[in-house]
LOTOR-898961 format. One record per residue (C-alpha): residue in three letters; x negated, y negated, z. Coordinates in steps of 0.2 Angstrom, whole numbers, padded with zeros to 4 digits, always signed. Layout:
<pts>
AlaXYZ...
</pts>
This chain:
<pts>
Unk+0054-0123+0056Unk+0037-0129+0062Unk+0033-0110+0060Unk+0036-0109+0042Unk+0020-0122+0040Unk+0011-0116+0053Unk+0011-0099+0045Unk+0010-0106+0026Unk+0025-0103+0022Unk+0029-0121+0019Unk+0017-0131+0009Unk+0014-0148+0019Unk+0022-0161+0008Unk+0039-0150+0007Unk+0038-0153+0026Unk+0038-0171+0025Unk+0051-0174+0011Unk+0060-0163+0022Unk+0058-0174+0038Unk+0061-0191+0028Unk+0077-0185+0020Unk+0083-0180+0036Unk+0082-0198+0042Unk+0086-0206+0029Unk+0102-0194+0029Unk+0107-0200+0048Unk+0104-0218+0044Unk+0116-0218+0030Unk+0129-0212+0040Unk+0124-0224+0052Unk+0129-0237+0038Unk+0144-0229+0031Unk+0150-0228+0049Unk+0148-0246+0052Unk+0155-0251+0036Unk+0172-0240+0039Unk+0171-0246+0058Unk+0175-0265+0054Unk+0188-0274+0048Unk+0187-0286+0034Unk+0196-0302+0040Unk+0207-0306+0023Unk+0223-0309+0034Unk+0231-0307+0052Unk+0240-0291+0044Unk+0233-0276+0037Unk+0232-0277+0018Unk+0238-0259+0006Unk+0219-0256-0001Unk+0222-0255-0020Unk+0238-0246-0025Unk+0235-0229-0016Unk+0251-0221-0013Unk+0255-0203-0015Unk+0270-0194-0007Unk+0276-0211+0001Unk+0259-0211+0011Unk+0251-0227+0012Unk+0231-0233+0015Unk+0230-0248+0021Unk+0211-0258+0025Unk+0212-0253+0043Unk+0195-0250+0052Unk+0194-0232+0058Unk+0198-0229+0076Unk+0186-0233+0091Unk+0190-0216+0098Unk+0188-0211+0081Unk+0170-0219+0077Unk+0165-0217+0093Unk+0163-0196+0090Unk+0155-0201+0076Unk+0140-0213+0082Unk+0139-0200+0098Unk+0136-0187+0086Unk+0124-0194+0076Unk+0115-0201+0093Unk+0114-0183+0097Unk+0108-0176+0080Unk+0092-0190+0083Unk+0091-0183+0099Unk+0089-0164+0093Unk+0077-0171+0082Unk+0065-0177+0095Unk+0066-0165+0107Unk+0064-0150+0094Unk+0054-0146+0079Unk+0069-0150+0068Unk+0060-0161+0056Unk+0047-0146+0052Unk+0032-0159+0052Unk+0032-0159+0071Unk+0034-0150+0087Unk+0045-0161+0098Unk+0044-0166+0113Unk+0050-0153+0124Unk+0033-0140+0112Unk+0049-0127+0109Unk+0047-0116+0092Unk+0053-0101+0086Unk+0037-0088+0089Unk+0036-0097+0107Unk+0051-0090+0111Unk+0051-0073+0102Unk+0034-0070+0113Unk+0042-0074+0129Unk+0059-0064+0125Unk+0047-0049+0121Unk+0036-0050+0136Unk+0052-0051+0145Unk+0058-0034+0139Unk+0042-0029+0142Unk+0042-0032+0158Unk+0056-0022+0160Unk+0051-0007+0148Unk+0033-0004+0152Unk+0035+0005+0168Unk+0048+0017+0160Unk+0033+0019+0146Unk+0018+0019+0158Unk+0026+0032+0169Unk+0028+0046+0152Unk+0010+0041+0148Unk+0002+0050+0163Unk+0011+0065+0157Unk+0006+0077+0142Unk+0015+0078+0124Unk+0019+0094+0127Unk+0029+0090+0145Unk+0037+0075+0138Unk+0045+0085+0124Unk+0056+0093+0136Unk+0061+0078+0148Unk+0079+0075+0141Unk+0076+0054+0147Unk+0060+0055+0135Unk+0068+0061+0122Unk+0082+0049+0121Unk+0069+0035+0120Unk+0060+0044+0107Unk+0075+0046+0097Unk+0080+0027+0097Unk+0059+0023+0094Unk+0061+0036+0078Unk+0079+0032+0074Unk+0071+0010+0074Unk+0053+0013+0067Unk+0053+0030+0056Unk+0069+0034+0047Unk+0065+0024+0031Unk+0050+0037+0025Unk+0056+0052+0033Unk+0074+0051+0036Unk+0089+0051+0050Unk+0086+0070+0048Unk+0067+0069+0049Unk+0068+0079+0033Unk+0058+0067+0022Unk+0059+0067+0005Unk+0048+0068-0010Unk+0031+0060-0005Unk+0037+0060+0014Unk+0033+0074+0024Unk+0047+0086+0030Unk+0045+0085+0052Unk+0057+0100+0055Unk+0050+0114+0044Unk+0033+0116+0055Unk+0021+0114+0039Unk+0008+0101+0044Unk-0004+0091+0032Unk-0014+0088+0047Unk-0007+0101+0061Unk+0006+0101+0071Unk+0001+0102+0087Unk+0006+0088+0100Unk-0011+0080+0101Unk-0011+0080+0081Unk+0004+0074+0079Unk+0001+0059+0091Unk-0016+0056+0083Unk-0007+0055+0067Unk+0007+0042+0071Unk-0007+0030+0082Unk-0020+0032+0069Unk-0010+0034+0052Unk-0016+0043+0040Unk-0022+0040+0021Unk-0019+0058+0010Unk-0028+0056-0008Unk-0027+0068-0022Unk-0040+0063-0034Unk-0034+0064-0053Unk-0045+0076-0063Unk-0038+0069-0081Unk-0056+0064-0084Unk-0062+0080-0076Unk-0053+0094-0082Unk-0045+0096-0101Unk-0028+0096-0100Unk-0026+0117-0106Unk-0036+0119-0090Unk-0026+0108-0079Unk-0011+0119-0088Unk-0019+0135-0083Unk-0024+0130-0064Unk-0007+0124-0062Unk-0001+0142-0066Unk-0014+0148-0054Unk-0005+0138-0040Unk+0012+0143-0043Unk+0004+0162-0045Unk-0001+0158-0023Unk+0016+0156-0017Unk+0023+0171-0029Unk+0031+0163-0042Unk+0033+0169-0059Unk+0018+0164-0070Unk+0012+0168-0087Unk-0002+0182-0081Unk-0015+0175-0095Unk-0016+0159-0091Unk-0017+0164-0073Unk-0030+0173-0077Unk-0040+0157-0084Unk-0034+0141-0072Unk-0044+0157-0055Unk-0058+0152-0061Unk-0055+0134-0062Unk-0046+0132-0044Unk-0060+0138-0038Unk-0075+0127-0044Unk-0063+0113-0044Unk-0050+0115-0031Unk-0055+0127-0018Unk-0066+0113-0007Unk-0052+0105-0004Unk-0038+0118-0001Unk-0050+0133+0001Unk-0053+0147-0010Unk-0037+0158-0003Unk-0028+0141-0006Unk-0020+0139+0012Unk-0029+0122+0014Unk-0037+0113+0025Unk-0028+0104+0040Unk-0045+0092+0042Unk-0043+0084+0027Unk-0025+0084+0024Unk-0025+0095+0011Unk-0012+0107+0009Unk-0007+0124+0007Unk-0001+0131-0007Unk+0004+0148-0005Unk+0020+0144+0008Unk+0029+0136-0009Unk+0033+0120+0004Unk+0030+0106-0010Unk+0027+0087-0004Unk+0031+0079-0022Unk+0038+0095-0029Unk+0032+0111-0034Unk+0038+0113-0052Unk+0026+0116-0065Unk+0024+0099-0074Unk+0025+0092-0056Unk+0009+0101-0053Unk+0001+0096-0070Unk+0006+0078-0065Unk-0001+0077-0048Unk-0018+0088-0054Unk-0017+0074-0068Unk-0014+0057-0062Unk-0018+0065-0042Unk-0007+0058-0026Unk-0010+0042-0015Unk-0003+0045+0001Unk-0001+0031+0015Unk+0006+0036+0033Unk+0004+0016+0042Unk-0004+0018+0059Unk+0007+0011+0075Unk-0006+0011+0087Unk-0006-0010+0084Unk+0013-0010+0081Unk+0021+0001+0094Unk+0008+0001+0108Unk+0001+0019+0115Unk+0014+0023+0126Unk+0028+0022+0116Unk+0018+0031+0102Unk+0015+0044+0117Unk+0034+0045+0119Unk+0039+0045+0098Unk+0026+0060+0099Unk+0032+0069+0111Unk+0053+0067+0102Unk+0044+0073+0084Unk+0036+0090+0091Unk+0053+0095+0102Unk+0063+0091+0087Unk+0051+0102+0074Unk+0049+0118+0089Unk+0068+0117+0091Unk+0068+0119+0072Unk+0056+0133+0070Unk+0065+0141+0083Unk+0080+0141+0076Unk+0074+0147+0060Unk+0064+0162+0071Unk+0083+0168+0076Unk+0089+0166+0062Unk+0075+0178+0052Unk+0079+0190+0067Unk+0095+0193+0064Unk+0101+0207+0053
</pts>
């Protein structure tokens, strides 16, 4: 627990009142031991100690057991012991300089040692090959499964504000190199909020605009109105067509694939209040190779999707 004050956790003076009562706490049974260990000489025979009976059971002032009270002084002996050979009383090391981190470092450098060549070998290989080595994949499955599935899902289908990774509609492109880049780097996808910008019938009428991109019933008028404000507001960002820009993150409109939801008052909300998207990097976390290989599992996994929804659109 040495590591709790070492990392500020702890505040030192909890450390030592810690420490003290643990002492204090193993010379009290030091004494109530030695108490109930003797036998107080009243007679040559052993005297009823009050008038404790219940159930035809007597207690008499013996002393406890030598076997008995031996256990107990071993046990406390070693409990002193533990305490000055390892950092049990917080405030120091011990003796033999063990500690918690100490050891996590040396189990990870041990798996390590037996991983990185597995990961070094994938990483002389391209994205694109790894994608298709079955061995790789399962790796990148576990790596995914451990590190990923809290934003985007045991399905890698995301949710609202987490990108979809199966439906082959990328913020920032889809291509193996792009994707890796995206995981080492992380990405940060802002929307600015044009509240203080825009009047709220304009933000109305652009809003109608967008869903007028992806062919959605809209009221023609106000269409009409919220053109001509996409394009002096919104069109450096997701381009005057409205397909976006892969660059910057920002997205296209016209494919109705909606990150927060693409509902009217969702689009008046986020042109309103705007979006703060955060995608951590793992490049510090994870390491390149393993990056390299959680890469290579995301692209096989949204290709095998897009062609199974290619055969599906084939068919009759």
């Amino acid at each position: 627990m040495n590591d709790l004050l070492a990392s500020g956790f702890l505040a030192p003076g909890w450390g030592w009142y810690v420490a003290i009562m643990t002492v204090v706490s193993l010379l009290a049974c030091l004494w109530i031991l030695r108490a109930n260990s003797t036998k107080k000489e009243h007679s040559a025979e052993a005297q009823l100690h009050g008038q404790n009976e219940w159930d035809g059971l007597r207690e008499y002032d013996n002393p406890l057991p030598k076997w008995w009270s031996n256990l107990f002084y071993l046990t406390v002996i070693f409990a002193f012991g533990y305490l000055l050979l390892y950092p049990g009383l917080i405030v120091t090391n011990g003796l033999l300089g063990w500690s918690t981190a100490s050891r996590y470092r040396a189990e990870v450098n041990e798996v390590k040692a037996e991983t990185d060549p597995i990961f070094d070998a994938y990483a002389k290989q391209d994205v694109k090959t790894v994608s298709v080595d079955n061995g790789a994949l399962k790796i990148g499955g576990r790596l995914f499964q451990t590190y990923c599935v809290q934003c985007h899902g045991t399905d890698m289908r995301g949710s609202k504000g987490f990108p979809n990774l199966v439906d082959n509609d990328w913020l920032y492109g889809g291509t193996p190199e792009a994707i890796e880049t995206t995981i080492l780097e992380g990405r940060n996808g802002v929307m600015p909020a044009f509240t203080a910008a825009l009047k709220p019938e304009q933000i109305t009428d652009a809003a109608q605009y967008v869903l007028s991109l992806s062919g959605r019933s809209t009221v023609a008028a106000a269409v009409g109105r919220g053109e001509g404000t996409f394009k002096q507001t919104c069109a450096a960002c997701h381009g005057p067509d409205g397909k976006g820009n892969v660059a910057l993150g920002a997205p296209n409109l016209t494919d109705n694939i909606w990150l927060y939801g693409g509902s009217l008052a969702t689009i008046v909300e986020t042109v309103t209040k705007g979006r703060q998207g955060h995608m951590p990097a793992q490049k510090d976390i994870l390491g390149e190779a393993r990056v390299h290989l959680l890469a290579a599992y995301v692209y096989a996994q949204s290709q095998e999707q897009a062609q199974s929804q290619l055969q599906s659109n084939r068919k009759p």
